[in-house]
N, C-alpha and C positions, 0 to 999 in steps of 0.2 A: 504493500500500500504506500510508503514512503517513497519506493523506486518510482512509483505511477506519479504520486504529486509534488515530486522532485522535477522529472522530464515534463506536466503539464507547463512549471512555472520555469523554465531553462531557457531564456532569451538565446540568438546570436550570436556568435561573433565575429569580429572583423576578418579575422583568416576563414577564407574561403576553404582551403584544405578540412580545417576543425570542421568547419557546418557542414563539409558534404560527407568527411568521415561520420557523424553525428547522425544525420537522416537516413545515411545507409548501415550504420549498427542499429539504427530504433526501425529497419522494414528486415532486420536478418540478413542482409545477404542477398534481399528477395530477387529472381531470377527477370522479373518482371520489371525494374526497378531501370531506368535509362538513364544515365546520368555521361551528361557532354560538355565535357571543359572546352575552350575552345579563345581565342585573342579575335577583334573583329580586325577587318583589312585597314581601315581608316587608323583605329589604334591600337597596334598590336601592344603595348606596355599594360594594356585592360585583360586581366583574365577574368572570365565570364563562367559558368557553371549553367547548364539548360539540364532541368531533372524532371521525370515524371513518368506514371504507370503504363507501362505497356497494354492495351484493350478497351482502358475504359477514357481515350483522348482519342481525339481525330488528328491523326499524328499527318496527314494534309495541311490543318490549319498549322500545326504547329513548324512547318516547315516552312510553309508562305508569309505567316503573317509575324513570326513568334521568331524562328530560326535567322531565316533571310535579312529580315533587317537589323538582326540584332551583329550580325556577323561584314553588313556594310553600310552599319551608323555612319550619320554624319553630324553630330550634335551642333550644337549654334556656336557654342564656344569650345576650346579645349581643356576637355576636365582631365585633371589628373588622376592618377588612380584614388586616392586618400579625397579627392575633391564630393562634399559631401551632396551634391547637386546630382550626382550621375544618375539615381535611382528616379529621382523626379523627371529628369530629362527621356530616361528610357519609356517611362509609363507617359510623358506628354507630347514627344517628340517622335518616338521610332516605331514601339509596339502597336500595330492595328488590329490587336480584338476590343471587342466590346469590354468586356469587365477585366479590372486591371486593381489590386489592391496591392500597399502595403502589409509587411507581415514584419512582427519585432520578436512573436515567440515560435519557438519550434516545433511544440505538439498543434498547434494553430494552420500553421503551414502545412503539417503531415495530414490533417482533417481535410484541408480543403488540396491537398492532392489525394487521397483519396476517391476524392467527389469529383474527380476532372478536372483535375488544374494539372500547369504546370510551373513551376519555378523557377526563376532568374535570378541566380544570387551576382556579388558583383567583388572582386576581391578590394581588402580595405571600408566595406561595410557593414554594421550589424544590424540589418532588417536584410530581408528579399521581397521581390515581385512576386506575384500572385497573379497569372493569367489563366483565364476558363477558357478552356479549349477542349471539353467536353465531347465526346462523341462515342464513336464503339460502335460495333452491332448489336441492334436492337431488332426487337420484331413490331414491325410493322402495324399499322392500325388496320386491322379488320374485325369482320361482323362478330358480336358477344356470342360464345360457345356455350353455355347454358342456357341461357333467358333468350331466345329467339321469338320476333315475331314475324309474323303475314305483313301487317301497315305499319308503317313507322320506320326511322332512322335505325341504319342497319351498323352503324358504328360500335365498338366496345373498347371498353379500357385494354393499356397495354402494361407491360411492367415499368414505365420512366412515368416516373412525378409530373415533370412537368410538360410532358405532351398529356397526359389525362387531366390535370388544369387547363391547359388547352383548349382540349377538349369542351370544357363546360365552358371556358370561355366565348368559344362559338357558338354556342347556342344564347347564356347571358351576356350580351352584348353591353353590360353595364358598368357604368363607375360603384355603383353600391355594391358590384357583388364584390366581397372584404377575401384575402388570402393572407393567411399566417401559417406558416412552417415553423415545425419544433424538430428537432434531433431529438432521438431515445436512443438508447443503446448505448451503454458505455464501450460496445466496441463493434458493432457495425454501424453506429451513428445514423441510423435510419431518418431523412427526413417525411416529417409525417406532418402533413395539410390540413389545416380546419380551416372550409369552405362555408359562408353564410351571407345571408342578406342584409346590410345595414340598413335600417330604417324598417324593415319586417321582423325577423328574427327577436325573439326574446333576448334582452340581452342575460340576464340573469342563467337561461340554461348556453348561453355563448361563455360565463366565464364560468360557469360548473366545468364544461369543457375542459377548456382551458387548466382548470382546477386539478382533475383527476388524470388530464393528460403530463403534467407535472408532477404529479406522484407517482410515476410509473419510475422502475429502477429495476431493468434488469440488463441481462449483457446485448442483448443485440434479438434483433424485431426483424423475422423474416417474411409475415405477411399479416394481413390484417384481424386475421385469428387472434396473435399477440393481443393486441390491441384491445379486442373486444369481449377479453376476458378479465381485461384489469378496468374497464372500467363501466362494466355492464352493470346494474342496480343490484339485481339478484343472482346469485352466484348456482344457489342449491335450485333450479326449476328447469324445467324441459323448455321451457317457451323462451323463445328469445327476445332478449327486450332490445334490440339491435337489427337493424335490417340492413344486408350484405349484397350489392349488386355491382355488377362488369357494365352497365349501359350508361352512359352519360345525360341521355334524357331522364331517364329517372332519377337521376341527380338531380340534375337543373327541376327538375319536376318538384320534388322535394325541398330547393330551396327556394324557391317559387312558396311554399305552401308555410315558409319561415322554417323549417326546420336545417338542422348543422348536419354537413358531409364532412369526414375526417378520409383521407386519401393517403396512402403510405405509399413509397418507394417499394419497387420490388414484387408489386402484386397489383393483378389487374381489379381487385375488387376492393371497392369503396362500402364504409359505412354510412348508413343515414341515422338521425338521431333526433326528437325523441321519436319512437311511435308506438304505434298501438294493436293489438290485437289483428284490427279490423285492416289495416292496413297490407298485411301481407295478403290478404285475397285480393285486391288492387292493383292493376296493369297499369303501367304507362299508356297498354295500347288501349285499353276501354276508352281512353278518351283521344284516343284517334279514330272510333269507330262513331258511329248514331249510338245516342243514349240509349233506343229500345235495346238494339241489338246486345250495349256492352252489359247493362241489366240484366240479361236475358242472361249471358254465361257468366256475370259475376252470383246470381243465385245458384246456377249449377255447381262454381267454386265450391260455394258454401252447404250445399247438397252431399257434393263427392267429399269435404271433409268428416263432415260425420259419420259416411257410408265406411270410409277407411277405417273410423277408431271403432266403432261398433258393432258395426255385420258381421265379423265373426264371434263376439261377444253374446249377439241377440240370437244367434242361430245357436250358439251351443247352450242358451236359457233354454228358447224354447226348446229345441229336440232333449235337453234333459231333466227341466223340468214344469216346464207351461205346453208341455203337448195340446192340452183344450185349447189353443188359442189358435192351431192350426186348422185348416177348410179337411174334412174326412177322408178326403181322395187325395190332396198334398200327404196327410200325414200319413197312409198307406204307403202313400210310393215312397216314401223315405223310411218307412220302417221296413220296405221288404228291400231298399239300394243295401240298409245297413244290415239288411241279417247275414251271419257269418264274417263281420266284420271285429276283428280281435279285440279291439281295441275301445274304449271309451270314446265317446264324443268330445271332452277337451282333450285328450290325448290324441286324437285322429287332426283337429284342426292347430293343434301346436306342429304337428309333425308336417302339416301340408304348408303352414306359415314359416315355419323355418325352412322349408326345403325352397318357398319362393325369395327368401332374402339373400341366400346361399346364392341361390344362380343372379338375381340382380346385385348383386355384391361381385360375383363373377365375371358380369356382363360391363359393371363400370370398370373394373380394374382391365380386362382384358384390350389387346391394339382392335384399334375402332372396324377393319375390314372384319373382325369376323368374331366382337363383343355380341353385338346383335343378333347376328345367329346362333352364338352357344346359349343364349337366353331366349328365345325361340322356340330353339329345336331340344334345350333342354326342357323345359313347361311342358311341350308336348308329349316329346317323350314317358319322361319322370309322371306326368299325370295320366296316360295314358295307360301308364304300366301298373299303378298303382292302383288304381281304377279292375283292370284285370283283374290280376295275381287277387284281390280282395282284403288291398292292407286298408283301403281308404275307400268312402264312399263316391259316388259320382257327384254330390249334392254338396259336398266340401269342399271339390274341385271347382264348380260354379262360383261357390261363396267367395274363395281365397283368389283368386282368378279376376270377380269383380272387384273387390278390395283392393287387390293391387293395381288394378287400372283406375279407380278413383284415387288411388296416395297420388297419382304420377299429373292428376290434374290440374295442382298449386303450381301460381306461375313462383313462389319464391320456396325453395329446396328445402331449407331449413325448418322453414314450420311445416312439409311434408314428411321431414323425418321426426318430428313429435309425435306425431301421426301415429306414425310406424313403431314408436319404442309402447306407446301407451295403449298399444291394441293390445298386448301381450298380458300388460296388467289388468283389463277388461277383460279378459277372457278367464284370467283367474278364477277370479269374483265371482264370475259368469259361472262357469265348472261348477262351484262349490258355494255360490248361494242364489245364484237363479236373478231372476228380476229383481229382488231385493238389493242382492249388493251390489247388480248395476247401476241403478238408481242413487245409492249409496257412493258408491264411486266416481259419477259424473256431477253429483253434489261437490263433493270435494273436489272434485276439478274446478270448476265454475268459481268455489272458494278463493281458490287459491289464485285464478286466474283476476278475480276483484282484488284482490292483494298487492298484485306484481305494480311495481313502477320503470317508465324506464326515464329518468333523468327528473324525476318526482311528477310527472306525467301518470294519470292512472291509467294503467293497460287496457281496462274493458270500456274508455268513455268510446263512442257516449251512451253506452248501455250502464256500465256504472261509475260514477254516480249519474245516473238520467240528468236527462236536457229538453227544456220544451223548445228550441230550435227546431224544427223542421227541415230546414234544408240539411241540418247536418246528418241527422236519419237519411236522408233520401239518397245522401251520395255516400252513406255507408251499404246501406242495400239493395240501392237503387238508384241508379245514375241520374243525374239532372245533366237536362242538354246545356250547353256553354253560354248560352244568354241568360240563362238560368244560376249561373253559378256567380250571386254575387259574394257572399264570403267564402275565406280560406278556411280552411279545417279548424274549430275551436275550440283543438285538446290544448291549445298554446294559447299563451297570453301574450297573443301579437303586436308589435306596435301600429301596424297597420294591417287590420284582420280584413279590409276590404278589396275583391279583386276588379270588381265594377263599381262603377256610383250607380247603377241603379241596374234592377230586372227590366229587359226590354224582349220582348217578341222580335221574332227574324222579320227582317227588312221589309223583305217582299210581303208577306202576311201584315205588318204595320200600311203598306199603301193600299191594300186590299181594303182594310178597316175605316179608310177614311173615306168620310163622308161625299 
């Protein structure tokens, strides 16, 4: 620990040899590491030092803009080497990149070569230059690999900071939208963005932010997972109070509606903050489509999440123990699918539940030509045979089959896999106390889900605590078309909750009406 904040606070110094011995003992050795002494033609009596990481610099710029001039200076006057002006002259007079600082300490300097710099030291002075000449290969902006839609902007985040700032930048074409970067990581220094709207955004959950993003203390942040685990509200609960997505529209969408995007280096996926429940059934593209239509499949969302946690749950009630509640002829054909069937009814539906997560666990890890078919041809398979031989009924197969095609219809992942962990304990319950302890366990659900906060936001508004707003109902479960939408979402205490001044009917329909 002494070694560490001995070398943060280690200035310069004048001998050039000492500083470049100095940078290349604190990188080891590293193989990646360039370092060019070199005299320019104008004044060979100047020894000069050019240092910096091999992959992650555009070593282009640094030849044309960084290199070349520095090697046939012509400064205004003649400085001597000990002349204390050279350094000002180089960064006003010779270097043409854009950003150009001084540097007086040495772990300073090693940060921002790191991050894409490169260094100019000058012999006889105790600071160095500091030029950005950032570059590398990187991958390209193309369309978001999870969240895909039919309408709408086909762009998604990449792994660089700040082309995905960019990114939102072209969509909000504004001076209010506010960007502030932090470093985490005592040693991969990750910088990490929190994106919001001045004059919208609460500022109170802007410096919670800010707050809990500063208590973070670990060694190094490799994607935004990090991130959302130090400073998510609730630690111990399945629900995420955190929403994670690769699309920039849903960014800009979100901070549109005042809520804070945090953006890390190194991962194409952003967090939004605060939200709510109701939110992860919520497309960016519902509202690229007609209100009927997006209404129309955000009730299915909300249809197929239920159908996920419970249909196998209500099925192993009823078949073990509310049989009266089935039609004479349903219950017939499923007590003669199961006769000669070995096994229990919560035994039969764990067995056909775990064998569909096996192969979609399969299917995700597997390369993409031939994931899809081993999860295909395995269901078919695997169900078919089982079905046979008499290990499992044909009517479990139906069950577990629908189920997993309603998890897969959440446009956001993560509250699909809530989905998927709490059907497990649903069918416990279900096994061994029938309709009662379902009842009993989706009570406690609902509890716990009034409980949760995410950034002191109540999770379930505006069901709880209720709202007699009406529009804010209507575009939780039911869309309102865009003339229609004149406030923002009012789980937040916006500073400006209005998106229109006022509800007006479409154009054409207004000339229609007049008299």
């Amino acid at each position: 620990m002494k070694q560490s904040e001995t070398s943060r606070e280690r200035p310069f110094q004048s001998s050039l040899k000492a500083n470049v011995r100095a940078i290349n003992e604190r990188f080891g050795g590293s193989s990646d590491l360039v370092v060019r002494l070199f005299r320019s033609d104008a004044a060979p009596e100047r020894e000069l030092a050019l240092m910096y990481i091999r992959g992650i610099v555009d070593e282009s710029t640094i030849n044309e803009s960084v290199l070349s001039p520095l090697m046939s200076m012509q400064l205004p006057k003649p400085f001597g080497k000990e002349e204390p002006g050279l350094l000002e002259a180089l960064r006003t007079s010779i270097l043409s990149v854009g950003q150009v600082k001084d540097v007086l300490m040495l772990e300073e300097a090693i940060q921002l070569m790191t991050g894409g710099m490169c260094l100019i030291a000058a012999e006889g002075h105790a600071a160095v230059l500091m030029a950005g000449v950032g570059g590398g290969e990187q991958r390209s902006v193309d369309s978001a690999l999870t969240q895909t839609v039919i309408r709408g902007p086909q762009r998604g985040f990449v792994e660089d900071l700040n082309t995905n700032v960019s990114l939102i930048r072209r969509i909000i074409r504004s001076p209010n939208l506010h960007v502030q970067t932090h470093k985490i990581g005592s040693e991969t220094h990750t910088d990490v963005a929190v994106l919001y709207m001045n004059g919208i955004a609460d500022e109170a959950v802007v410096k919670e932010v800010y707050r809990r993003l500063a208590d973070i203390e670990i060694d190094g942040v490799l994607e935004s997972g990090y991130i959302e685990e130090f400073i998510q509200d609730e630690t111990f609960t399945l629900f995420p109070t955190l929403m994670n997505t690769e699309r920039p529209d849903t960014v800009a969408a979100s901070l549109l509606e005042g809520r804070v995007a945090i953006v890390v280096e190194g991962t194409p996926t952003a967090l939004i903050a605060p939200i709510t429940f109701f939110n992860f059934f919520q497309s960016t593209e519902d509202y690229y489509h007609r209100f009927d239509i997006a209404s129309f499949v955000r009730m299915i969302r909300y249809g197929a999440y239920a159908v996920s946690m419970l249909l196998p749950a209500l099925y192993i009630a009823v078949t073990t123990f509310h049989q009266e509640l089935l039609p004479t002829t349903l219950l017939i054909s499923l007590a003669a699918q199961r006769e000669g069937i070995p096994f229990p009814g919560l035994v039969e539906a764990l067995l056909m539940v775990l064998a569909f997560e096996v192969l979609s666990e399969a299917g995700f890890r597997m390369p993409r030509a031939i994931g899809s078919a081993i999860s295909i041809i395995g269901a078919l398979v695997l169900g078919q045979a089982a079905v046979q031989t008499g290990i499992v009924s044909a009517g479990i197969v139906i069950v577990v089959s629908f189920t997993a095609i309603a998890s897969f219809v959440m446009p956001e992942f993560n509250i699909a896999a809530t989905s998927r962990i709490i059907r497990f304990g649903l069918m416990l319950v279900a096994g061994f106390l029938g309709f009662f302890g379902l009842f009993i366990a989706i009570l406690f659900i609902l509890v716990h889900l009034a409980s949760l906060r995410s950034f002191g936001v109540p999770y379930m508004t505006p069901m709880a605590p209720g709202t007699s707003v009406r529009s804010l109902w209507r575009d939780v479960f039911v869309q309102n078309p865009w003339w229609a939408i004149v406030l923002r979402p009012q789980d937040l205490k916006l500073r400006n909750p209005k998106r229109l001044k006022r509800s007006k009917w479409p154009i054409a329909q207004r000339q229609i009406k007049k008299p």
